[in-house]
C-alpha positions in Angstrom: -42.9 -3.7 -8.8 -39.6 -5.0 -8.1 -39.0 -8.5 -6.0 -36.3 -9.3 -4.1 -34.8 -12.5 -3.4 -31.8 -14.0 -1.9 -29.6 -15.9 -3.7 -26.5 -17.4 -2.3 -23.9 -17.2 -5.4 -20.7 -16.7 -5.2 -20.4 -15.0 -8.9 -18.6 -11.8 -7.5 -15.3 -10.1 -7.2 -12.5 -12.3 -5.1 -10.6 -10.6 -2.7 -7.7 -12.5 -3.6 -7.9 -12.0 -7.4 -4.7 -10.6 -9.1 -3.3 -7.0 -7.8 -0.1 -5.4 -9.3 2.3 -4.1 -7.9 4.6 -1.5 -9.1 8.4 -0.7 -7.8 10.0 2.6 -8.7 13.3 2.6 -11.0 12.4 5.9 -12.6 14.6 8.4 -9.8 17.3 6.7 -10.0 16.9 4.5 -7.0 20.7 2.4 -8.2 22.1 5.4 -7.8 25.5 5.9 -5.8 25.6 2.8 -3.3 22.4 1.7 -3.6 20.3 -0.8 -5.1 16.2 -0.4 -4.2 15.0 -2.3 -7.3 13.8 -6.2 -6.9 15.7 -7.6 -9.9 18.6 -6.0 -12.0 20.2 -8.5 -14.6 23.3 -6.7 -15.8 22.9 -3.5 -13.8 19.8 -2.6 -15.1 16.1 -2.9 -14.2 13.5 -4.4 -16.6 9.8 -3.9 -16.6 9.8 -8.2 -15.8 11.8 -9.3 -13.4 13.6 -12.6 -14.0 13.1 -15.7 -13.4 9.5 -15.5 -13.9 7.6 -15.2 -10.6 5.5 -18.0 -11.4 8.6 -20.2 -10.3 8.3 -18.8 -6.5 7.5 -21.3 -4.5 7.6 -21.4 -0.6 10.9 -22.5 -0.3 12.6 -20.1 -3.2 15.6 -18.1 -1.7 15.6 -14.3 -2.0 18.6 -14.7 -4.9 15.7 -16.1 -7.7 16.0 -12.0 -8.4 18.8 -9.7 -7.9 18.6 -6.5 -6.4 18.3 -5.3 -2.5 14.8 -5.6 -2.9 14.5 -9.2 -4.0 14.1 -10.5 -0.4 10.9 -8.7 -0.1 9.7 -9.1 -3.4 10.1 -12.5 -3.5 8.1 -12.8 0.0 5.5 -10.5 -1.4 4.7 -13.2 -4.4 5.0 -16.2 -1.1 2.5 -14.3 0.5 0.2 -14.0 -2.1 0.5 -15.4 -5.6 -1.6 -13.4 -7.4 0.4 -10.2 -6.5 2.1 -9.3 -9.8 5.3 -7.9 -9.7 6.7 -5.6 -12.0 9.0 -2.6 -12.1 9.4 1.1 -13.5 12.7 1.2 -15.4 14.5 4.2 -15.6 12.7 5.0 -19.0 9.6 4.5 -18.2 7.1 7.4 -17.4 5.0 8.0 -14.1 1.5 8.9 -15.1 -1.8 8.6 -14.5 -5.1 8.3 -16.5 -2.5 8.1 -19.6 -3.9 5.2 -21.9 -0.7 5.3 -24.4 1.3 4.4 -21.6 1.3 1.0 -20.0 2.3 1.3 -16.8 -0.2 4.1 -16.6 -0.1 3.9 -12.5 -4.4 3.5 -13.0 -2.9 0.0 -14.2 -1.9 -1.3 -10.8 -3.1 -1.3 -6.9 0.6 -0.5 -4.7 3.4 2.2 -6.3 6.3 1.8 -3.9 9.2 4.1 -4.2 12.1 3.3 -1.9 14.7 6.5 -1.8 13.8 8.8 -5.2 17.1 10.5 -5.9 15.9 12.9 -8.5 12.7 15.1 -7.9 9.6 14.4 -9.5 8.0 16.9 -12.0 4.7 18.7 -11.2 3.4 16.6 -13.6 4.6 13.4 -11.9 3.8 14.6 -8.6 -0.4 15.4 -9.7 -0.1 11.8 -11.3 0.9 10.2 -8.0 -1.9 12.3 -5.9 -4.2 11.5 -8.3 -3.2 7.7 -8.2 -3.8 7.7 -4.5 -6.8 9.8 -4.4 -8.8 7.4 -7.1 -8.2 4.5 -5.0 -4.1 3.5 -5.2 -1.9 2.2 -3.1 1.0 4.5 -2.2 4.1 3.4 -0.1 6.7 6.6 0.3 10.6 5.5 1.8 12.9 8.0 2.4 16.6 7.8 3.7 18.7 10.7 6.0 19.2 14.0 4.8 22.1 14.7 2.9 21.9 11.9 1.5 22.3 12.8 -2.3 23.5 9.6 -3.8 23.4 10.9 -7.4 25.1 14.1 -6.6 22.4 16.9 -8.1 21.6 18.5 -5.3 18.1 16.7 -3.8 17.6 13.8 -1.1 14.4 11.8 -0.3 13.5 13.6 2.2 13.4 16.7 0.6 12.6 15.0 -3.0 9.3 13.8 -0.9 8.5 16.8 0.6 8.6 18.7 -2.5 5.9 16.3 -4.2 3.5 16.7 -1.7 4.1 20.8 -1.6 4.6 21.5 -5.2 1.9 19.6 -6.7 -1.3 21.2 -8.2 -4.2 18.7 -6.8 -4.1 19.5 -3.0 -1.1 21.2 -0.4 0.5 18.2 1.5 -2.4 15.7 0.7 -1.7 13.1 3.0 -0.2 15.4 6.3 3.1 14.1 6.3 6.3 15.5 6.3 9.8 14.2 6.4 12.4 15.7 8.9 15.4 16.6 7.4 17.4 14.5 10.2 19.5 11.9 10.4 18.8 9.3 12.9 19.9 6.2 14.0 19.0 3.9 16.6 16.9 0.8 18.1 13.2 2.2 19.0 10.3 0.2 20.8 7.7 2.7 20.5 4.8 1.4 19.3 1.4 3.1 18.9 -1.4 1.1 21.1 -3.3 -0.1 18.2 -4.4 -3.8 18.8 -6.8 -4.1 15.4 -4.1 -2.4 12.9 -3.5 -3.9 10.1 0.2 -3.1 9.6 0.9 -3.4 13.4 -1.0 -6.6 13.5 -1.6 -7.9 10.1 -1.3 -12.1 8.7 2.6 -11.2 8.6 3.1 -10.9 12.5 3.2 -8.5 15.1 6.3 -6.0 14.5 7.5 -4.8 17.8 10.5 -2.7 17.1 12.3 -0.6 14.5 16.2 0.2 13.8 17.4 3.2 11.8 20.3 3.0 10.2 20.7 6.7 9.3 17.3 7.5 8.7 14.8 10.2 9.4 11.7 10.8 11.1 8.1 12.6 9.9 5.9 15.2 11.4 2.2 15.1 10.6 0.0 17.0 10.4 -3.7 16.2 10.8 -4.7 19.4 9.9 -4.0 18.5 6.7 -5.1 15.2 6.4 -7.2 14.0 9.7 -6.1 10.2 9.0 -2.5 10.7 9.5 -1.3 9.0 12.3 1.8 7.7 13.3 2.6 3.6 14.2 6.1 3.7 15.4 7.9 6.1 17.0 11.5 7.8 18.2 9.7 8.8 21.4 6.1 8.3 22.9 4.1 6.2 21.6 1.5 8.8 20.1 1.3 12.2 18.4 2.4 14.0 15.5 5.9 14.4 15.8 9.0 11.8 15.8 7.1 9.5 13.3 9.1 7.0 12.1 6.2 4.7 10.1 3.0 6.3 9.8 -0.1 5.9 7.7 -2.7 8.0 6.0 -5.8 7.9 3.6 -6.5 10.2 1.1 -9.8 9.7 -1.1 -10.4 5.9 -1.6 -6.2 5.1 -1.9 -4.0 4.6 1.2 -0.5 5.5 2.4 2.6 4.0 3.8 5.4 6.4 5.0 9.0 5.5 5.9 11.5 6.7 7.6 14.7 4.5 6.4 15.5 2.5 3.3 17.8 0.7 4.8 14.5 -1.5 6.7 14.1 -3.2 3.3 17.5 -3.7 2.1 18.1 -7.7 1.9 22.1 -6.6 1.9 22.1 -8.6 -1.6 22.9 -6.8 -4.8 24.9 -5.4 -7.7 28.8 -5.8 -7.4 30.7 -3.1 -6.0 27.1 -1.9 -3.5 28.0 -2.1 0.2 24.3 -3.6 1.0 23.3 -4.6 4.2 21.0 -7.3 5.6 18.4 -5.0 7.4 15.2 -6.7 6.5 15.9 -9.8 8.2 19.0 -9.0 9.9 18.1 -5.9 12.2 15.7 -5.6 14.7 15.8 -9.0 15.8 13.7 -9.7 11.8 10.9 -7.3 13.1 11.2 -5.2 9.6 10.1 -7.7 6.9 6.8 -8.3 8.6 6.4 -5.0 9.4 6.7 -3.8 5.3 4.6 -7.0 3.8 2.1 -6.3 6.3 2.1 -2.4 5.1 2.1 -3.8 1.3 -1.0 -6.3 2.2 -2.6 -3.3 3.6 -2.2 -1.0 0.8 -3.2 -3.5 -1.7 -6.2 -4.5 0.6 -10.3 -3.2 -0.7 -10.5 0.3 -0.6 -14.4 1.4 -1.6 -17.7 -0.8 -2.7 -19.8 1.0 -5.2 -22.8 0.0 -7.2 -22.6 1.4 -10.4 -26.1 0.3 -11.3 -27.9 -1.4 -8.7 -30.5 -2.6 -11.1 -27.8 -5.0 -12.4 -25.9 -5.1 -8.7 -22.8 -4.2 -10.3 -19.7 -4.2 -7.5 -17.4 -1.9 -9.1 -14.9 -1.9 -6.3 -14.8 -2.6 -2.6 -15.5 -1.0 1.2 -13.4 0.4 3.1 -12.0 -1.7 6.0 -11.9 1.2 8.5 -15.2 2.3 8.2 -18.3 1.2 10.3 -20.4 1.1 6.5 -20.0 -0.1 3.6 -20.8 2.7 1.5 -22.4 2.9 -2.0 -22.7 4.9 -4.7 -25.1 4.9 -7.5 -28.3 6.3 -9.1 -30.6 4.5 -6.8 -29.7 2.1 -3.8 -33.2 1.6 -1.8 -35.0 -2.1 -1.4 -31.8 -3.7 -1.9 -31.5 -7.2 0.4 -28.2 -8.0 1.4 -26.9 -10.6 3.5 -23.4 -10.6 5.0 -22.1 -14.0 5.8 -18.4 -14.9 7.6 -15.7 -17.3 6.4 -17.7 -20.5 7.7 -20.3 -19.7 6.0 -23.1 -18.7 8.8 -24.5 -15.8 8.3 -23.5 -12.7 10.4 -26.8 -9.8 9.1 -29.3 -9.8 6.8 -31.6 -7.0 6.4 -32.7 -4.3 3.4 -31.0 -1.3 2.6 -33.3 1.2 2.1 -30.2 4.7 1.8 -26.6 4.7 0.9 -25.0 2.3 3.4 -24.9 -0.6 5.2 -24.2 -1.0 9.1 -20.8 -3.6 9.6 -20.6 -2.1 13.3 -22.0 -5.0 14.9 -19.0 -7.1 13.1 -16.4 -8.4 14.4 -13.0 -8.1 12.4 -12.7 -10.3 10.0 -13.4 -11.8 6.4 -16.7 -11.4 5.2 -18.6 -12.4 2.2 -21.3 -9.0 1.5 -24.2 -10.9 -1.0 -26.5 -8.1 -2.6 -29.5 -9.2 -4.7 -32.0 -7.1 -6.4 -34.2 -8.4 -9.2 -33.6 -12.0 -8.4 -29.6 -11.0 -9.6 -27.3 -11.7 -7.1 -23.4 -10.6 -6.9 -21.0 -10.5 -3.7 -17.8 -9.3 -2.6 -15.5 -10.2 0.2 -14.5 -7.3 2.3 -12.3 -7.0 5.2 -13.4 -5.8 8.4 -10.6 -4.5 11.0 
């Protein structure tokens, strides 16, 4: 006969433990006038950006790295330091589940691809799903159409479109689509979402968007019934005139953009015409509007219990659902006590099926403590 007891250690997973983070160099994003890496030292990419990251500090300009990129990669390591930033060169290869290859997209928790200029292979495109699908974090930024910088005939918008059509795991996974438009403009439309995390996340409270020949996305929640759309051309709601919208698809999570010009820091290689729009449009509404989507991509996607009997947390719940749901052989008799960032604690009860109740929660940080066998382990979750 089992017994259960409750032990308050703190010998789990931290929420705050290292999370890479993975930019895009592979379609040639320096292409044409452009520049969407966060560190080139002689006009190329590396894997490392230099000067190491570990000499960031909160008071490091956004030149430390070069690139139109570097603003928000730089703010992404002063935000949190144990984000680990590295980058795809143009030689490396998009995969996934591919142990010879290390940066193997299984290796890290955000891709971000701002403005592919060459279309991804089938092969890239089921690697990508797949990343998402198994837990990753996928942020998609796409520019106006026509707006082929490397001259063979494909844009982001259409270069995104295609992934999501022309790969073998599942039809337009996530329910997004890019317009093939080309918008510019100021826009104040913001969905009504008070507890949204890249709406309202520790970065502030982005009110307002401005395309600087962009495009919108329609979405379609046919496809994917999480797709929804956080800032708009018109209305404030719906499926069509996205301009940032969000999705999940299996444990991973989505980001969608209309404009790479939102992240540009207007710094870069000689010869670019860059311009300033991460802190320099919309009255500086864009750069807490993307580390606030990064934080949320790179935020606990799933808890499972491989083997209760040793109350192994394998991963981590999902911070839109009412339960934290488990997986595993055999999850009854299990005593868990949930306790807030002060320490007091917020339920306590056994869990006697596959889930446990986080309803009654208010949003916040939480510390989940699971014992079984007089072994205890916890986990911090997020609940918003």
């Amino acid at each position: 006969m089992r017994k259960f007891s409750l032990l308050f250690l703190f010998l789990g997973l931290n929420l705050f433990s290292s999370q890479k983070i993975l930019f895009d160099n592979t379609k040639a994003e320096m292409a044409g006038n452009a520049d969407w890496v966060i560190d080139s030292d002689g006009g190329t990419a590396q894997r490392t950006p230099t000067p190491a990251q570990s000499g960031i500090t909160s008071s490091t300009s956004e030149t430390y790295w070069k690139g139109a990129l570097s603003a928000w990669g730089v703010d992404l390591v002063k935000t949190n330091p144990n984000y680990i930033l590295e980058t795809l060169p143009a030689s490396g290869k998009i995969t996934y589940g591919d142990s010879t290859n290390p940066q193997d997209l299984s290796n890290y928790k955000v891709y971000i691809v701002d403005e592919p200029n060459t279309k991804f292979t089938v092969a890239e495109s089921n690697a990508i799903v797949n990343f998402v699908k198994n837990g990753g974090g996928l942020f998609m930024i796409s520019d106006h159409t026509i707006s082929d910088r490397n001259n063979d005939g494909w844009d982001s918008p259409a270069i995104w479109n295609d992934l999501m059509s022309n790969n073998t795991v599942l039809s337009n996974p996530f329910g997004i689509t890019f317009d093939l438009k080309n918008l510019s403009g100021t826009y104040t439309n913001i969905a009504n979402l008070p507890t949204n995390p890249v709406l309202h996340g520790t970065a502030g409270n982005p009110s307002m968007i401005m395309l600087s020949n962009g495009t919108s996305m329609t979405l379609n929640t046919a496809k994917n019934s999480s797709v929804q759309g956080l800032m708009f051309t018109t209305g404030t709601f719906g499926t069509t005139n996205a301009l940032v919208s969000t999705a999940t698809y299996g444990t991973g999570k989505v980001v969608a953009l209309g404009d790479s010009s939102i992240p540009d820091d207007g710094t870069g290689n000689s010869g670019n015409t860059l311009y300033n729009g991460y802190t320099g449009d919309a009255n500086g509404n864009h750069k807490p509007l993307l580390l606030n989507a990064v934080m949320w991509l790179a935020s606990a996607s799933n808890l499972s219990l491989a083997d209760v009997s040793a109350a192994e947390l394998s991963a981590y719940p999902n911070p839109s659902s009412d339960f934290l749901n488990f997986k595993g052989s055999s999850v009854k008799n299990t005593e868990y006590v949930i306790v807030d960032a002060s320490g007091r604690t917020v339920a306590k009860s056994v869990t006697n099926g596959n889930q446990v109740d986080i309803r009654n929660l208010t949003n916040g940080v939480y510390t989940l403590m699971l014992s079984v066998d007089g072994q205890t382990k916890s986990v911090r979750f997020i609940k918003n």
